[in-house]
N, C-alpha and C positions, 0 to 999 in steps of 0.2 A: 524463459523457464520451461513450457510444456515441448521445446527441441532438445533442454536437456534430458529431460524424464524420458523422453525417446529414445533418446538415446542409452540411456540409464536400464530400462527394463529390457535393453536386448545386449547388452554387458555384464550387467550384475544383481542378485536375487534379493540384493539389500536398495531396491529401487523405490519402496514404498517408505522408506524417510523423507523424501522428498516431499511427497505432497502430506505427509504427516505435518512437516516443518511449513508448507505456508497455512494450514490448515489452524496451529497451533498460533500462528500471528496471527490468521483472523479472528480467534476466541478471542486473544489477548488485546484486539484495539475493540472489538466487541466488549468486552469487561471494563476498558476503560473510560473513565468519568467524561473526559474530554474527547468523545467521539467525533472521528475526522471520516466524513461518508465515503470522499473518492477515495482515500485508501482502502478502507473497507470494501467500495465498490472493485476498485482494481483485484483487491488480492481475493475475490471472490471469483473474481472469472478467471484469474490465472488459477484459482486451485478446480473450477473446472475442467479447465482446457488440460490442465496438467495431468487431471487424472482418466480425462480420453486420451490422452499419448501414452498413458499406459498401456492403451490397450493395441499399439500400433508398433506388435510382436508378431511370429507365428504360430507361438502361444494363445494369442488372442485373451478374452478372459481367463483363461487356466495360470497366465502368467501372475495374475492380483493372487499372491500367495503369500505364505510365509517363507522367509528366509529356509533353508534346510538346517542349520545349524540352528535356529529357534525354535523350528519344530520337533527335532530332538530334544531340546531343552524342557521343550515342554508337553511331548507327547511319551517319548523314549526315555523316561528316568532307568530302565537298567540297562543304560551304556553308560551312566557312570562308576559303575560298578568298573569298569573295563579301564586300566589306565590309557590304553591308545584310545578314546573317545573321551576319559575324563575331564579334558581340556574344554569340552564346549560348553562344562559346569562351573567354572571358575568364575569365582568373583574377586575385582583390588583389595576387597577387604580380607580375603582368607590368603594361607601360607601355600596352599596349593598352587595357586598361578607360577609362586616365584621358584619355589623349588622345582618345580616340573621343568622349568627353563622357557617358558611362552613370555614372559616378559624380561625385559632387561632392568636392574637397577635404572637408569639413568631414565630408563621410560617412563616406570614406575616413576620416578620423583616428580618428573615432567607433569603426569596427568593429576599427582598430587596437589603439589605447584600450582597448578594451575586451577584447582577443585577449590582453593582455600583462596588465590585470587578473587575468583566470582565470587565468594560471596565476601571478601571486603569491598569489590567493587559495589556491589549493592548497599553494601553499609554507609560508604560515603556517599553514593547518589541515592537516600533513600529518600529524601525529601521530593523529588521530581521521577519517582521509580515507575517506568513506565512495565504497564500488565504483561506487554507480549514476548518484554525480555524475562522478564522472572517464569512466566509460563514454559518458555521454551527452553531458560536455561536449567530451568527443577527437571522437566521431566526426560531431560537427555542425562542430568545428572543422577535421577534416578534410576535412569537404566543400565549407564554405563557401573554404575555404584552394585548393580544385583548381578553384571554378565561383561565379563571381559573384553565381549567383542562389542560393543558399545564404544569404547575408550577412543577411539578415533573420532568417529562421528562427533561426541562430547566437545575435542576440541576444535573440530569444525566448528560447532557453534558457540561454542564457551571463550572461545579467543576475540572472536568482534564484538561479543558483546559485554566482554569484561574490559576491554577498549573503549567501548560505547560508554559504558559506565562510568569509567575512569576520567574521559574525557568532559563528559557533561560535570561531573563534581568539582574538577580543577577548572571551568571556563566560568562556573558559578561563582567559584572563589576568587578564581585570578582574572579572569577577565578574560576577552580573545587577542588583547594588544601585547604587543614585546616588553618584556622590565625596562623598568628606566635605569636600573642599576647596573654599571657594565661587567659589576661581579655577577650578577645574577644570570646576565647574557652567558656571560661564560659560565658558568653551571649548565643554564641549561645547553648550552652546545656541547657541552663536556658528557653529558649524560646521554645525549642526540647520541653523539658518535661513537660513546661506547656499548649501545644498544644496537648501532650499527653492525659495530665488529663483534661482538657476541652473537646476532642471527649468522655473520656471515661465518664464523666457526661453526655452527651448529649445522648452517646448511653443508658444509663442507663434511664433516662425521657426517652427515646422515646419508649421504651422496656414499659414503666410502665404504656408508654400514657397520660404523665403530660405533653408533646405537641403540643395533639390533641384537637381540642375546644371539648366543653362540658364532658372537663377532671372530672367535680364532678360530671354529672348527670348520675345515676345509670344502666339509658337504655342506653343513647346515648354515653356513655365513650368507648372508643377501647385502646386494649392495645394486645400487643404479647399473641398468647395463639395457643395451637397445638390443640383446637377444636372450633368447629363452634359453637355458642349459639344461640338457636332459637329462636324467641317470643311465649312465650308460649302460649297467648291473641289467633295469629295469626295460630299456630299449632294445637289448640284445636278447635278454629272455622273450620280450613278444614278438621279434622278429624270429627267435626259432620256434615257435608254435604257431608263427603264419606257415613255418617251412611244413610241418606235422602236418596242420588244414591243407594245405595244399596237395599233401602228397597221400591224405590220404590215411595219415597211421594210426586217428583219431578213432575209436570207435563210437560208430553211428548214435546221437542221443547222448551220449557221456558229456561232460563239464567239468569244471574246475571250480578249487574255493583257495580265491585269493586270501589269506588271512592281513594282508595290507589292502586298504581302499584304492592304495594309491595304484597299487597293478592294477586294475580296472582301467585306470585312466590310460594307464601306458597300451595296453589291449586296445581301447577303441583307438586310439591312432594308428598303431602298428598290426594288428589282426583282431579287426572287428570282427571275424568268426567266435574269438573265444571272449561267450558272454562273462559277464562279472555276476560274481553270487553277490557282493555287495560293495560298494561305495557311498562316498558323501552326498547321494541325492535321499536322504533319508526316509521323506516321504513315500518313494515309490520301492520302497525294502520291508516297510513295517513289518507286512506280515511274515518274511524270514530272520527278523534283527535276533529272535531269542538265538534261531538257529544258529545266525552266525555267531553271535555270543558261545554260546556251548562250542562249536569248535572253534573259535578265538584260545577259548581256557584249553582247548585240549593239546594244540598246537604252540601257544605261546604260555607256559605255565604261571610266565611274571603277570600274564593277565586277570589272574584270579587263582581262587582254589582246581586247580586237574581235575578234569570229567575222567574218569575212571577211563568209560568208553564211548567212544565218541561213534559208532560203527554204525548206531540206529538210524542217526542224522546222515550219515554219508550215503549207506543204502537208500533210505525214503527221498534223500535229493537227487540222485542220481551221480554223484559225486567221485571219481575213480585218479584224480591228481592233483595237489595240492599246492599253492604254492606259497612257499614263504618269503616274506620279501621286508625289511622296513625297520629291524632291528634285532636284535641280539638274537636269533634264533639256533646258534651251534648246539646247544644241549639237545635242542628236542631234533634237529638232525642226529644226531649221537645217539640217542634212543630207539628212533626209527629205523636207523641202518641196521642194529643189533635183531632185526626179523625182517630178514631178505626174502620169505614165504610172502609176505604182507606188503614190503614197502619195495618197491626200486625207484633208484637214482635216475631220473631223466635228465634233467639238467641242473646244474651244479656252479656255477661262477666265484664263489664268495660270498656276496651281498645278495643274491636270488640263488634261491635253489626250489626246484620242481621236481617233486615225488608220485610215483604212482602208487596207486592202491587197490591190491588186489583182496577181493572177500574172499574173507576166508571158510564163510557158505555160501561159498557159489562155486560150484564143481567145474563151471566154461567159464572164471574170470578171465580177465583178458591179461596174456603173459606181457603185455607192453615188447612185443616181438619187433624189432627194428628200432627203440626207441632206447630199450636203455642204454644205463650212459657205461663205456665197459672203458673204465678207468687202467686194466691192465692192457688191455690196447695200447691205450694212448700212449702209455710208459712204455711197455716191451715190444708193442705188436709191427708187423712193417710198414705202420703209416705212421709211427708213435711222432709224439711231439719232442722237440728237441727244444733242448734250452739254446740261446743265443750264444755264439762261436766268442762273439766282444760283446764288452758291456757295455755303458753308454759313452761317447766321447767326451762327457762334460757332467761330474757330478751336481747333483744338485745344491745349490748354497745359499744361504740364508740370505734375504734381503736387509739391508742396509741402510739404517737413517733417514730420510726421509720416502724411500723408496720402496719399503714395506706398509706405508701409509697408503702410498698411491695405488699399489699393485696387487691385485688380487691373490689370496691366497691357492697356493695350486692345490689339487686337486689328488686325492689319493687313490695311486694307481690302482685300477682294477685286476688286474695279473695279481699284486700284494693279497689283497684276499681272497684270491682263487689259488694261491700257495697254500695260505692257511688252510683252507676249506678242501684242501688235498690232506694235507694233516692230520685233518680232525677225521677224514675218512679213512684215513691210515688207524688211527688210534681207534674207531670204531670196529675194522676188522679185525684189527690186534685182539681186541678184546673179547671177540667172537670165537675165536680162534683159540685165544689160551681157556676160554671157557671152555669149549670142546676138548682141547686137550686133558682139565683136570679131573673133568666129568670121565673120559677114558681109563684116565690112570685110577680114579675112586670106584671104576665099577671091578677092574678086576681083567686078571687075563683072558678067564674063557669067556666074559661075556662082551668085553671088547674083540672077543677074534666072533663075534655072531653077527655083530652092528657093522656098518659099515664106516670103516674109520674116516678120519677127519681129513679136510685138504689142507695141507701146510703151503704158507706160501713165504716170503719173506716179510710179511708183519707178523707173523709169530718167531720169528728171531731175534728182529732190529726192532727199537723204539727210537723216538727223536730224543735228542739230549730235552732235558727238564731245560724251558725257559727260551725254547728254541721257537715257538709259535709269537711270544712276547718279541722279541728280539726282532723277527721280520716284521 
């Protein structure tokens, strides 16, 4: 047990269950009437020894900590305010969990299932109900029952010892010998082995990931695999901000505010130059969480109510490009593009997009000179990008009866949203553009021949057919 915990606290930050749970059996044979010393004695020195392996990290004592997603829970009440954190507030009991999509039906039933188990199991063994199973089963029931992420652990231990239970009720009753009855024999083999083939279904879905929510959707499906998949959106954006650090385009002091935690992550693998303003180590953020909050709302507006202006937080952090990454974010692209004074397009994919931001009191902001992104380049210039000559030799087709069981769902091209996300920049200039034009024609001809007129390009002619962004 204390080479598990070793192992435990330099893997994972939910390592202090562990000697919680021997800790909790030796109340529970301490409480009980019929005290057995050597166990007591045993599970006293393994929850010693257990909780010195804790301390055989690089962490050393810093690592006996809270979980980061508990210490939110219970230090940071206004990130739930924030739908992309409200997840670490969920409980089985509210509608919150399911609708948000963190749990699946079939999971949900599972830990239900099994919550109404333990306590008939206790009902039938209640005559012989030993203290350390009811101790241990209450208070993992109680936790998982206030916080979602609990629900695992739960049936870690609510599955042996609702078996425990089950088992001591029916050897009270039946005895530990075989029926004499050869119907009876065959019941119970009949119920053996269809409890067999029901785990081996079950292990099978779970292996496939057909009991995980968002079991059809391409990004967010998990299923068993002996490798890590990265986002490729979120790996190609940190590798071109390793290319900026390295070359140099970054100005001295300046930083970025991921508004996903998740780019933080992608950063320290691929260009640990660009620190994160914040991610899921909760603790060591506290004291910018409000900030990141206020530009969370300002950037993502499904985040809450829109900060009017978010410019006080950016100047006081040092703050000069942004990146958004992790969901739905077109509209507040679409906004930002409409003040090319303030924002420019650094990078741009689809699914990640990096903005700079120049103050607009600050007389020397930095013009982002070699960085931005010059999208008419790309199309007209003479290194422009060209679409492919042929398309693919083998369209893609749907998998086929058992074969879409076994087979992971593929992956949705990253090119497809960096078409869109061409689009939505098209319709962004369009709009800039006819705005200037109307603004032109409503002032008048002499005061339009004094201003200097507008640049026309061909998004104030063409617009994409309606329906044509859905359709790719």
């Amino acid at each position: 047990m204390p080479i598990l915990f070793a192992l435990w606290v330099n893997l994972d930050s939910w390592f202090l269950l562990g000697p919680l749970t021997v800790a909790l059996t030796l109340l529970g044979h301490l409480a009980q009437k019929e005290r057995i010393p050597d166990e007591g004695r045993t599970l006293a020195i393994v929850l010693a020894l257990g909780l010195f392996a804790c301390l055989l990290s690089p962490h050393h004592v810093h690592a006996v900590a809270l979980p980061p997603e508990l210490f939110a829970v219970w230090n940071l009440g206004a990130l739930s305010a924030d739908p992309g954190f409200a997840g670490l507030f969920f409980s089985p009991l509210g509608s919150g969990l399911y609708a948000s999509g963190f749990s699946s039906l079939a999971t949900s039933a599972a830990y239900f299932a099994l919550l109404a188990l333990g306590l008939v199991s206790f009902v039938l063994d209640f005559r012989s109900l030993r203290s350390w199973r009811g101790m241990l089963w209450a208070t993992f029931a109680l936790l998982s029952l206030a916080n979602w992420r609990f629900m695992p652990f739960f049936a870690v231990v609510a599955g042996p010892i609702t078996a425990l239970n089950v088992q001591d009720a029916a050897e009270r009753r039946y005895g530990t010998g075989l029926p004499e009855s050869m119907r009876a024999r065959r019941w119970l083999l009949s119920g053996r082995s269809l409890t067999l083939f029901a785990l081996l279904l079950l292990l099978a879905a779970a292996w496939l990931g057909k009991v995980q929510p968002h079991a059809d959707h391409p990004q967010l499906n998990r299923r068993v695999s002996w490798q890590v998949d990265a986002d490729p959106s979120l790996r190609q954006a940190a590798r071109e901000m390793k290319r900026w650090h390295d070359q140099g385009l970054l100005k001295a002091g300046s930083r970025g505010f991921n508004v996903s935690p998740e780019a933080a992550n992608y950063c320290a693998w691929y260009c640990p130059e660009e620190k994160g303003f914040y991610d899921q180590r909760y603790p060591l953020f506290a004291d910018v969480t409000d900030d990141a909050l206020a530009l969370r709302r300002r950037f993502l507006p499904l985040a809450g109510t829109a900060d009017a202006d978010a410019r006080d937080v950016l100047r006081t952090r040092g703050i000069d490009r942004v990146i958004l990454s992790g969901g739905d974010f077109n509209p507040t692209i679409f906004q930002l593009l409409q003040d090319p004074r303030q924002w420019v397009p650094l990078y741009m994919d689809g699914r990640t997009a990096i903005l700079g931001w120049r103050d607009p009191e600050d007389a020397k902001a930095d013009s982002f000179a070699g960085l931005s992104l010059d999208l008419d380049g790309r199309a007209f210039g003479a290194n422009a990008s060209r679409s492919p000559a042929n398309g693919p030799e083998r369209l893609a087709q749907a998998s086929e009866g058992w074969r879409q069981w076994g087979q992971p769902l593929p992956p949705r091209p990253l090119d497809v949203d960096e078409a869109l996300q061409y689009l939505l920049d098209f319709d962004a200039v369009s709009a800039r553009e006819r705005q200037a034009l109307r603004t032109a024609i409503e002032v008048g001809p002499v005061s339009a021949c004094l201003t200097v007129p507008p640049v026309f390009t061909a998004a104030t002619i063409w617009s994409p057919p309606t329906g044509l962004a859905e359709t790719l």
